[in-house]
C-alpha positions in Angstrom: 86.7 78.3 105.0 85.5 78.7 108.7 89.2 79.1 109.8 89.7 81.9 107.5 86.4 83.7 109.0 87.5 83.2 112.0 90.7 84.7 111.2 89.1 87.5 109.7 86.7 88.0 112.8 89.7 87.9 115.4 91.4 90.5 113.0 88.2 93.2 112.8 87.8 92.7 116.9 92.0 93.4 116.9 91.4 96.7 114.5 89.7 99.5 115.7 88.3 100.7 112.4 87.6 97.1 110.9 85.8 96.7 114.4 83.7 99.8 113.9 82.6 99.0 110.5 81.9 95.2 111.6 79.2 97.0 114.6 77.6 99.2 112.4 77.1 97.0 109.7 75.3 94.3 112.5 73.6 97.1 113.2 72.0 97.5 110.3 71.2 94.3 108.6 67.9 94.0 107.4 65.6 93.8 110.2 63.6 90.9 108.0 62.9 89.8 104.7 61.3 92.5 103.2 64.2 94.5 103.8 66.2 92.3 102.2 64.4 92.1 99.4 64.9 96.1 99.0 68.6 95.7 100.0 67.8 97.8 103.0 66.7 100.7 101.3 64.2 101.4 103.9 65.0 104.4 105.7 62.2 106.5 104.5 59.3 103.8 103.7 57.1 105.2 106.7 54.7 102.9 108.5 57.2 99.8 107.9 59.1 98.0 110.6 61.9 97.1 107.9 63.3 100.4 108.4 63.4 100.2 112.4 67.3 99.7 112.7 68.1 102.2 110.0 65.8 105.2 110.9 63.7 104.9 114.1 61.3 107.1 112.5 59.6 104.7 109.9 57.8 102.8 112.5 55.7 105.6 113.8 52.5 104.9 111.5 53.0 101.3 111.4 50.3 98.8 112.9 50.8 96.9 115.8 52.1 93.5 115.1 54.8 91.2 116.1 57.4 89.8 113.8 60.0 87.1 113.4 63.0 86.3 110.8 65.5 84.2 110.3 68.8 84.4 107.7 70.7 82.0 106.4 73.9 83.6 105.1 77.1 81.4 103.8 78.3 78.0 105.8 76.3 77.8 109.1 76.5 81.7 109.4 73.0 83.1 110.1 70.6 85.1 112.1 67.0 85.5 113.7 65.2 89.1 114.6 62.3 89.6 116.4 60.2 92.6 116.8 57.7 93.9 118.9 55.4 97.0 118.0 52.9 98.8 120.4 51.4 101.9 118.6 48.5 104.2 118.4 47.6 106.8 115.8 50.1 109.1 117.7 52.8 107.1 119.5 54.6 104.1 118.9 57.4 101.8 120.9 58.9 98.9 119.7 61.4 96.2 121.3 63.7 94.4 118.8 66.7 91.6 119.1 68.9 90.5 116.6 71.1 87.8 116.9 73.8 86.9 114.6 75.7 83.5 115.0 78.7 83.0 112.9 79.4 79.3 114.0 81.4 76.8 116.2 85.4 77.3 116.0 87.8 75.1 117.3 90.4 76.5 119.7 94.2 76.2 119.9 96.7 77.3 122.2 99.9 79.2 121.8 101.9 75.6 121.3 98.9 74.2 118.8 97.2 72.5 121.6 93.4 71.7 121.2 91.9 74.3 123.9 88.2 73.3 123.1 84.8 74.7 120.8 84.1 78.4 121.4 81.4 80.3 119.2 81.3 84.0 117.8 78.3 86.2 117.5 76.7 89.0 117.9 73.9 90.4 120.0 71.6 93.5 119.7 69.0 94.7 122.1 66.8 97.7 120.9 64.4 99.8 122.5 62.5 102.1 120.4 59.8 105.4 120.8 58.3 107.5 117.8 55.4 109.8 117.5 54.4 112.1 114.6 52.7 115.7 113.7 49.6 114.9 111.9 51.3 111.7 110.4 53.4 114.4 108.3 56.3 115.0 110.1 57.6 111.8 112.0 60.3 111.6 114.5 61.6 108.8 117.3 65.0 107.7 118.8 66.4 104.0 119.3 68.7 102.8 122.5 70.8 100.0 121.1 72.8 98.0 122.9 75.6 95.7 121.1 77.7 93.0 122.3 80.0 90.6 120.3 81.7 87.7 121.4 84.6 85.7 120.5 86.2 82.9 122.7 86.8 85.0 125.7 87.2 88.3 123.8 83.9 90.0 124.4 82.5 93.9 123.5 79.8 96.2 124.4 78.4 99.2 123.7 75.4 100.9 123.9 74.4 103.3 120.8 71.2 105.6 120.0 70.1 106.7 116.5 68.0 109.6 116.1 65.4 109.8 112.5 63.2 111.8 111.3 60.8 112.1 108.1 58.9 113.9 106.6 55.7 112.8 105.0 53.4 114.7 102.6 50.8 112.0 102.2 49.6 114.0 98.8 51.9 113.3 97.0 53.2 110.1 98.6 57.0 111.5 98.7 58.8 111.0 101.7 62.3 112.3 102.8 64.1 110.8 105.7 67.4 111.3 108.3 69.3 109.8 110.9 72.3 109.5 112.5 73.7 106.8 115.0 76.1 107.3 117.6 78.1 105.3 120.1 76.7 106.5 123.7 79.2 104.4 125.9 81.5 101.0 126.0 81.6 98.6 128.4 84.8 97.0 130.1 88.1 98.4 130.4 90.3 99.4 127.6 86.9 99.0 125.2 86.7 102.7 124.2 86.8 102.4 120.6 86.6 105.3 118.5 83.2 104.4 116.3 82.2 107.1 114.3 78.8 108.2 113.6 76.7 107.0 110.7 74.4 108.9 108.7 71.7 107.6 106.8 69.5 110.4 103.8 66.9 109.1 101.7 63.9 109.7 99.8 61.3 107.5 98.5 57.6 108.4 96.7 54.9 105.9 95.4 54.9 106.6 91.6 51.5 107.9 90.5 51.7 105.4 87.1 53.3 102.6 87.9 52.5 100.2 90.8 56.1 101.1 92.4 57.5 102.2 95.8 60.7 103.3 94.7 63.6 104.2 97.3 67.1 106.4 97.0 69.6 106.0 100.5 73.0 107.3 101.0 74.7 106.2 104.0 77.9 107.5 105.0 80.3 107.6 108.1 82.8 109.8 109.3 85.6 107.4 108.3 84.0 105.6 104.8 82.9 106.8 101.5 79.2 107.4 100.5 77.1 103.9 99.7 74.4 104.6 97.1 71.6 102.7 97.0 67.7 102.2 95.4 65.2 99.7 95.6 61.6 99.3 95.9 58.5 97.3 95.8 56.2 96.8 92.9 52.3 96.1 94.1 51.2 93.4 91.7 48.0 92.9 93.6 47.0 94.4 97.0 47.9 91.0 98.4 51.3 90.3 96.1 54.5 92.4 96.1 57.8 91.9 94.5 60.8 93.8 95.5 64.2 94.5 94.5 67.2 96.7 94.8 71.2 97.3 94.6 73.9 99.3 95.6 77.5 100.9 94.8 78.6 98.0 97.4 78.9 95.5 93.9 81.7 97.4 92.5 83.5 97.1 95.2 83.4 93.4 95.3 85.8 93.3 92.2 85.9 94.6 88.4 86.0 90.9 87.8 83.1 90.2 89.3 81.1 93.3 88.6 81.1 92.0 84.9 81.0 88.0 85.5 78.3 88.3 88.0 76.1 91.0 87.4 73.6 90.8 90.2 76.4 90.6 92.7 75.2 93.0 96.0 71.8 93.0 94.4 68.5 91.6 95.8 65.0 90.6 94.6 61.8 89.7 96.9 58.2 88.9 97.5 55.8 89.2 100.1 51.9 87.8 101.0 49.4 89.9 102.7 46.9 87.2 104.4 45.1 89.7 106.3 47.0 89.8 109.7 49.7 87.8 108.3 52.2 89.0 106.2 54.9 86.3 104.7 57.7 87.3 103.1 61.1 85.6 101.2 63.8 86.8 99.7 67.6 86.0 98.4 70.4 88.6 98.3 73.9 87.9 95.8 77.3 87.9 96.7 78.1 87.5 93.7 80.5 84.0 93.2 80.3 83.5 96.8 76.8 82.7 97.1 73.3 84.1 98.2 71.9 84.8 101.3 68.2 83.7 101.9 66.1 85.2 104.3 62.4 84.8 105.3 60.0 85.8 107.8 56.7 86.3 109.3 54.6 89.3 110.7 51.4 89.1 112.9 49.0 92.1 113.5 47.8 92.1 117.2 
């Protein structure tokens, strides 16, 4: 099974499109668990640090804290984020990493010689700035910079993303956009053609039922529109369950789609202890498996 990733991983870093698709979908993976809970439909939940890698903008009413996750995905694939948020009632700058290990990999040479252990993975360095317009009309940019490495193949690239949203705290309805774009590679022969992601949502806090509820298309200049929804039902003002899918399950299989229904779907929880918020959460693959993720967040 881990030759056939790594296969596949030499293959996406060998194809320009599968390679731009690989980037931006590192890019975006949850930032911690409550994200994965929603299955990342986060893009408009202002004052959440979920959102931070999707639309810059949610952060800009969020407290002050410090957070940590960690991912456990298939095999001995997984990942650990950390965030750091500065902010006021007006501006707001964050620092994130993301780090995404897919394993150890034996090496072979052109004649089937052992060559040695090599590892592939991914690294992401963000910095981030926001502000708002009476908390209504919210706005910030991200720097990202991206590297991958596989044996002695390695990529990087730096990226920004632009959001915005717009918040009528009335009404609780929320509508967010942003777009990411490839700034500059580095290294010779590196310029890949990744093409620019957008990301449109909308969200509201129903006025009935104790429900967030989130709607996010995401789209690129080379792929098809992704639908997805997802939210977070307040059972308490400590307790909070979360769930969400996306048009991603039917393209997993018609097989699948019908013999694993939750496939590409998530569920969640979190715990408010004052400062502390914990939170867990699984995400389906469908027959292949789940991916668990948890983390922490610390008010300072």
């Amino acid at each position: 099974m881990k030759f056939l990733i790594c296969i596949i991983t030499t293959l996406i870093l060998s194809n320009e499109t599968l390679l731009s698709m690989s980037i931006i979908r590192s890019i975006n993976l949850p930032s911690d668990a409550k994200g994965w809970g929603s299955n990342n439909v986060t893009s408009s939940f202002i004052g959440d640090i979920s959102g931070l890698y999707l639309n810059p903008a949610t952060i800009s009413t969020a407290d002050q804290q410090i957070s940590a996750c960690y991912t456990d995905y298939l095999l001995d694939i997984n990942s650990t984020n950390f965030i750091l948020l500065f902010s006021n009632s007006k501006r707001s700058l964050a620092i994130g990493s993301k780090f995404v290990n897919y394993g150890n990999f034996n090496g072979y040479d052109n004649q089937g010689n052992f060559s040695g252990k090599y590892s592939v993975n991914d690294f992401i360095l963000s910095a981030t700035y926001t502000s708002n317009i009476k908390r209504k009309i919210n706005y910030g940019i991200s720097f990202i910079y991206f590297n991958t490495n596989i044996e002695s193949i390695t990529k990087s690239f730096f990226f920004s993303r632009i959001g915005i949203i717009i918040y009528e705290p009335k009404t609780t309805f929320s509508v967010g956009f942003s777009i990411l774009s490839k700034l500059l590679a580095i290294g010779k022969n590196y310029d890949e053609q990744i093409p620019n992601q957008y990301i449109a949502s909308v969200s509201k806090k129903l006025a009935h039922l104790p429900l967030r509820i989130g709607l996010q298309a995401e789209s690129t200049d080379i792929q098809n529109i992704t639908v997805k929804v997802g939210g977070e039902f307040i059972i308490t003002n400590n307790f909070f369950l979360r769930w969400g899918t996306s048009t991603n399950r039917f393209q997993i299989s018609t097989y699948q789609t019908f013999t694993s229904f939750f496939g590409g779907s998530s569920i969640g929880c979190g715990y408010n202890l004052g400062r502390y918020n914990i939170d867990l959460a699984l995400h389906s693959l469908g027959e292949m498996g789940y991916i668990f993720s948890s983390s922490i967040s610390i008010k300072i």
